[in-house]
N, C-alpha and C positions, 0 to 999 in steps of 0.2 A: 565440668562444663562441656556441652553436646556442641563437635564441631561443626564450624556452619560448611554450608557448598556455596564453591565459585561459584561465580554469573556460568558462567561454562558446564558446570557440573549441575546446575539447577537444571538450564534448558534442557539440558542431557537427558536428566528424568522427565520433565516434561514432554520429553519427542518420544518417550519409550514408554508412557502410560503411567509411570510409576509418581507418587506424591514429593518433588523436594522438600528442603524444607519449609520453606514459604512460597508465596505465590512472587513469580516475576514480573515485573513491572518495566514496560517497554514503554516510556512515554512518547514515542509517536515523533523525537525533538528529531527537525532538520534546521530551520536558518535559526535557531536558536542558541545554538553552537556556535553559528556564526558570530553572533553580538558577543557571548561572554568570552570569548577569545581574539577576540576585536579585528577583524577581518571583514568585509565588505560582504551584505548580501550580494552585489553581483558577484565576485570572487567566487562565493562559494559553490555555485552554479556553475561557473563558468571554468573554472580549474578541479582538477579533480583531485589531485595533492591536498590544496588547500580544502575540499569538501570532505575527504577523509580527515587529515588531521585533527579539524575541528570539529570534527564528530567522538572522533576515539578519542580527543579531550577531553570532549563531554562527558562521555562516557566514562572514563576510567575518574574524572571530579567527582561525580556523582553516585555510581556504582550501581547503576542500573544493567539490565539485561540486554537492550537493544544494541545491536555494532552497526556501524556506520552501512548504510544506502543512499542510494540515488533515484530520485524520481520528482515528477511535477505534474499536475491536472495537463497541461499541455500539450503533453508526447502528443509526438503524430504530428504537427504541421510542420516541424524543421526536418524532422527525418524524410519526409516525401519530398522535399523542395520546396517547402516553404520557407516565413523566416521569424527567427524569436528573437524576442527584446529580454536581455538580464536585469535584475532587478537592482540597478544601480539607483535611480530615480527616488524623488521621497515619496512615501505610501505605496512604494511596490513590494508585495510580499514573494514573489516566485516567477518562474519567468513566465513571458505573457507573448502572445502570439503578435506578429506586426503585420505578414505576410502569408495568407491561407493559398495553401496551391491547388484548391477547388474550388473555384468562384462559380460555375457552371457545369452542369449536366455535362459536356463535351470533356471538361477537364478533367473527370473522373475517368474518361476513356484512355487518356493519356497519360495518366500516372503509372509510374513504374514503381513494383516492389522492390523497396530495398534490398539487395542480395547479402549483403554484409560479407561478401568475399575478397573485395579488394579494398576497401576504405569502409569502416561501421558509417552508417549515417548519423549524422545530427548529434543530439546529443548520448548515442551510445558509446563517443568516442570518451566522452567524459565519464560517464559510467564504468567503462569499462576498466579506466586507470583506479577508481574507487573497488572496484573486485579486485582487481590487483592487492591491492595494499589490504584488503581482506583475506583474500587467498592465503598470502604470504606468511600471517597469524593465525591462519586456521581457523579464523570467523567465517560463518555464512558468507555467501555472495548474494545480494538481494539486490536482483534484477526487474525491471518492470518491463511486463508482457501483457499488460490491459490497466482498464477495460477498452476494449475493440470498441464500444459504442460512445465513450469520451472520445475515444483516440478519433475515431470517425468525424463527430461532430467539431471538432475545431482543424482536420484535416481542411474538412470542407467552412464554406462562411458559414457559422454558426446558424444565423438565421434561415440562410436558405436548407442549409439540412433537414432543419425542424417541419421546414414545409415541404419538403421533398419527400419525408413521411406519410404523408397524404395523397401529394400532390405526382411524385413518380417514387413510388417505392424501390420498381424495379433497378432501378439508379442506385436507390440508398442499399440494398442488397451487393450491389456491383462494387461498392465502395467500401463496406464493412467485409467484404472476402478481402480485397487489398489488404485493409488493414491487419484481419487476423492470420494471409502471410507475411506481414512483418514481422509480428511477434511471434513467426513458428519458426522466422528466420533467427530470430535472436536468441529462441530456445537454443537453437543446435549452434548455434556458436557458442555459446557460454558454456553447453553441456561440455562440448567439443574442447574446448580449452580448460576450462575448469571441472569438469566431472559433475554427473548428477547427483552424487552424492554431497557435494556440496554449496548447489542450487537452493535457494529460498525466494523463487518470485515471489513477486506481489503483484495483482490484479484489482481494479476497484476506481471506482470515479460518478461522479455528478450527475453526469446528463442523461443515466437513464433512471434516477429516481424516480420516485411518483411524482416530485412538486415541477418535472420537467412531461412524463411523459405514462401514461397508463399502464398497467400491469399487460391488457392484449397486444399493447408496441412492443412491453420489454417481453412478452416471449416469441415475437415474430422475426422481431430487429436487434436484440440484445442476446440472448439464450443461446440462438444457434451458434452464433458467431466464439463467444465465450467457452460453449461445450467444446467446440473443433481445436481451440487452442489449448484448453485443457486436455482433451483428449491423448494430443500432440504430447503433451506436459508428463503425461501417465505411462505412453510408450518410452519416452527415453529413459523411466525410471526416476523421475522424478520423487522425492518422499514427502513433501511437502511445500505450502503455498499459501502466503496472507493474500488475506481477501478484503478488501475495504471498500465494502459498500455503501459508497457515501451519503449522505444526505436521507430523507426520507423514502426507507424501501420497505417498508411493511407491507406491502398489496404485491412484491416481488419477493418477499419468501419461499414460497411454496418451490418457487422455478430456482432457488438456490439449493431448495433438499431435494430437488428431483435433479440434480446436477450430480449433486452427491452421489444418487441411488441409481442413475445410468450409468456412472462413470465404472461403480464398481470398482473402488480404487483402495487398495489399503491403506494410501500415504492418510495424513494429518492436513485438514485444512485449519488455519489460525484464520477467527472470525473478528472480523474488528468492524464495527456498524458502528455507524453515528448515534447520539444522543436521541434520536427518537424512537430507536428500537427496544425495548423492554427484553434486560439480560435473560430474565424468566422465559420469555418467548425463544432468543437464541437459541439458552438450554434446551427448548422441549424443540425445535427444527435438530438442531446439530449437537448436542451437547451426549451425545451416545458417540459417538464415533472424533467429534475434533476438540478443538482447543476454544472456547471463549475468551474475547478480551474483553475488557470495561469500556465502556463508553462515557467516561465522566465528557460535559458539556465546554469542549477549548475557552471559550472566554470567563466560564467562572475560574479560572487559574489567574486574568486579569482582574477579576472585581472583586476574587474572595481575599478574607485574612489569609493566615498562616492557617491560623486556627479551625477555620472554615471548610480549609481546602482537608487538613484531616478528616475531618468531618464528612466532607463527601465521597471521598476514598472512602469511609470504613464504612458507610452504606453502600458502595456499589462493591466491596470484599465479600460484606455481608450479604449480598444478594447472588453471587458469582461463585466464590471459595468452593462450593460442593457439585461445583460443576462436576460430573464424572470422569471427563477426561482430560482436566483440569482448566486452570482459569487463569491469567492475566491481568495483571492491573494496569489499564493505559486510558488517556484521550479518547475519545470518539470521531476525532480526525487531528490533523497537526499540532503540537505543541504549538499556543500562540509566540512568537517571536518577542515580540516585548514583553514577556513575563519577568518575574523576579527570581532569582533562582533559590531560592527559599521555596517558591511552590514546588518545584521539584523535589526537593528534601522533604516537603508535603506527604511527598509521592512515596517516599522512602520511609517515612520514620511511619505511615500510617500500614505501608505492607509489612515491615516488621513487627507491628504493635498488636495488628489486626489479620494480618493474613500467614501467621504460621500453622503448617501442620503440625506439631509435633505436640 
C-alpha cells in the first residue's frame, strides 16, 4: 500500500512545483469552527486563543490542509480609529463596522498611519496572538494586507467613497496611500517577528469587483495601490500570497496578470476567485506560474445533499486537477457558517475519490 503525505507534506509539494499525492483541499472555514466546537461567533473574532483553537479543531476533525487565519471584509475601520461591532447579534456573520473614521473629505487629512511600533492597531492585535499559536507549530502565519481598495472603502463612509470616485478622486488617491502604508506596516512587523519565510498573506475583497465598480476605476483606484504593497511583499522576500478576489472580477483579470508580469516575482500566488470566474480562464491568466483553487459556489454547501455536494467537487477537480502548477480544492469565498459538517467530508472523500495523482 502507497503511503500517503501529511497535510504538511502535501502543501510542501505543492509550494515547490512538484505533484502530491492528491489535490489539497483548503475550504476557506473561519466561523464555522466556531459553531462545531461551540464557542460564540463573537468569541471567535474577538479572542484570538479561542479563534486559533477552534480552527486547528477544525482542522485536525477533518483533516483538511487549511491552518488557522485571521481576517474580515472590514479591516481598515477599527485599525484607523474607527469602531467595529463583533458578531454577537443574531444574523451576524463577521464583524461589521459601527464607527467609519472618514465621514469627510477633511477626515481623510487627518488620519494617521498605524505605525504598529508601540500598540498593533485594531484588530492586529488579535491576529497577531493567532500567528503566535501558528508560529509555535510551524504552520503558516496568514496575515491580512489587503485589499487596499476594501480596506479604503469602509475606512471611509462607504457611500461617500463610492462618490468620491467621481466626485474628488484626488481624495480617494490620498486615502488608499494611507491605507496601503498600513499594510506595509504590518508586512514588516510580522516579517520582523516571524520571518518571511513563514509569511502566507492574504489580499482580496468586494468592493472593487465589477458588480461595485468598472474595470478603468480598478486600474486607477485599485492596481496602483495593491502593486506597491505587493511590491513591498516581494522585497522582504516574501514566497508566497492568497489572493481572493472576491465577487465578480472577470473585466479585472487582465490587471491581476500584469501584476504578476511587472512584479517579476518568483514566489507562488494561490488564486482563489469567486464562483463567477471560470477555473479554465484562471488556468489560461495564471495557471503557468501559480497555484489555482476551486471556486465551488458557498451556499450550495447549504442546499446541496451529501451526495450533491460530491458531485460538484468532482466537476470543479475535474476542471482544475491539471492545473500546471497545481490546483486546490476550496469554496469560492467563506465556508457558510451554518453548514453541516458532513459537507466538509463532501470536500474530503470527493478529493480523495477524484483528485489523486498517483
Amino acid at each position: 500500500m502507497v503511503a500517503r503525505m501529511t497535510s504538511s507534506e502535501r502543501m510542501a509539494a505543492l509550494m515547490s512545483g512538484q505533484k502530491p499525492d492528491r489535490i489539497p483541499v483548503i475550504p476557506f472555514i473561519e466561523g464555522y469552527s466556531a459553531k462545531i466546537t461551540g464557542i460564540s461567533l463573537g468569541d471567535f473574532y474577538a479572542d484570538g486563543d479561542k479563534c486559533f483553537e477552534a480552527q486547528f479543531a477544525s482542522m485536525r476533525l477533518h483533516g483538511y490542509e487549511q491552518t488557522p487565519m485571521y481576517g474580515y471584509a472590514s479591516c481598515g475601520a477599527w485599525e484607523f480609529g474607527g469602531e467595529i461591532g463583533f458578531p454577537y447579534g443574531k444574523g451576524q456573520g463577521a464583524p461589521f463596522v459601527k464607527k467609519h473614521p472618514v465621514n469627510t473629505i477633511e477626515d481623510i487629512e487627518k488620519l494617521e498611519v498605524p505605525d504598529f511600533e508601540k500598540e498593533l492597531p485594531g484588530a492586529y492585535k488579535i491576529a497577531d496572538r493567532v500567528a503566535t499559536r501558528c508560529f509555535e507549530l510551524g504552520m503558516p502565519v496568514t496575515v491580512q494586507i489587503g485589499s487596499n481598495f476594501t480596506a479604503a472603502s469602509v475606512v471611509a463612509d462607504t457611500s461617500e467613497f463610492l462618490t468620491w470616485l467621481i466626485m474628488d478622486p484626488k481624495a480617494v488617491h490620498f486615502l488608499l496611500d494611507k491605507v496601503s502604508d498600513m499594510f506595509i506596516n504590518a508586512l514588516d512587523y510580522f516579517v520582523d517577528k516571524y520571518g518571511s519565510e513563514s509569511l502566507l498573506p492574504f489580499d482580496g475583497g468586494p468592493s472593487e469587483s465589477n458588480n461595485m465598480i468598472p474595470p478603468q476605476m480598478f486600474e486607477e483606484f485599485a492596481y496602483p495601490y495593491m502593486k506597491k504593497v505587493h511590491v513591498h511583499a516581494k522585497e522582504l522576500g516574501i514566497g508566497a500570497l492568497l489572493m481572493h478576489p472576491c465577487a465578480d472580477q472577470n473585466l479585472n483579470l487582465p490587471y491581476y496578470a500584469r501584476l504578476r508580469e511587472e512584479l517579476n516575482w518568483s514566489g507562488k500566488y494561490f488564486w482563489l476567485f469567486g464562483p463567477e470566474t471560470p477555473i479554465k480562464d484562471q488556468i489560461k491568466m495564471f495557471g503557468d506560474h501559480d497555484v489555482i483553487c476551486g471556486n465551488i459556489n458557498p451556499p450550495l454547501f447549504l442546499t446541496s445533499s451529501y451526495e450533491e455536494v460530491v458531485e460538484i467537487c468532482r466537476q470543479n477537480i475535474e476542471e482544475g486537477i491539471n492545473s500546471p502548477y497545481g490546483f486546490v480544492l476550496s469554496p469560492g469565498c467563506e465556508f457558510p457558517v451554518n453548514a453541516a459538517p458532513i459537507k466538509v467530508m463532501a470536500m474530503m472523500d470527493a478529493a480523495e475519490k477524484y483528485g489523486r495523482y498517483e
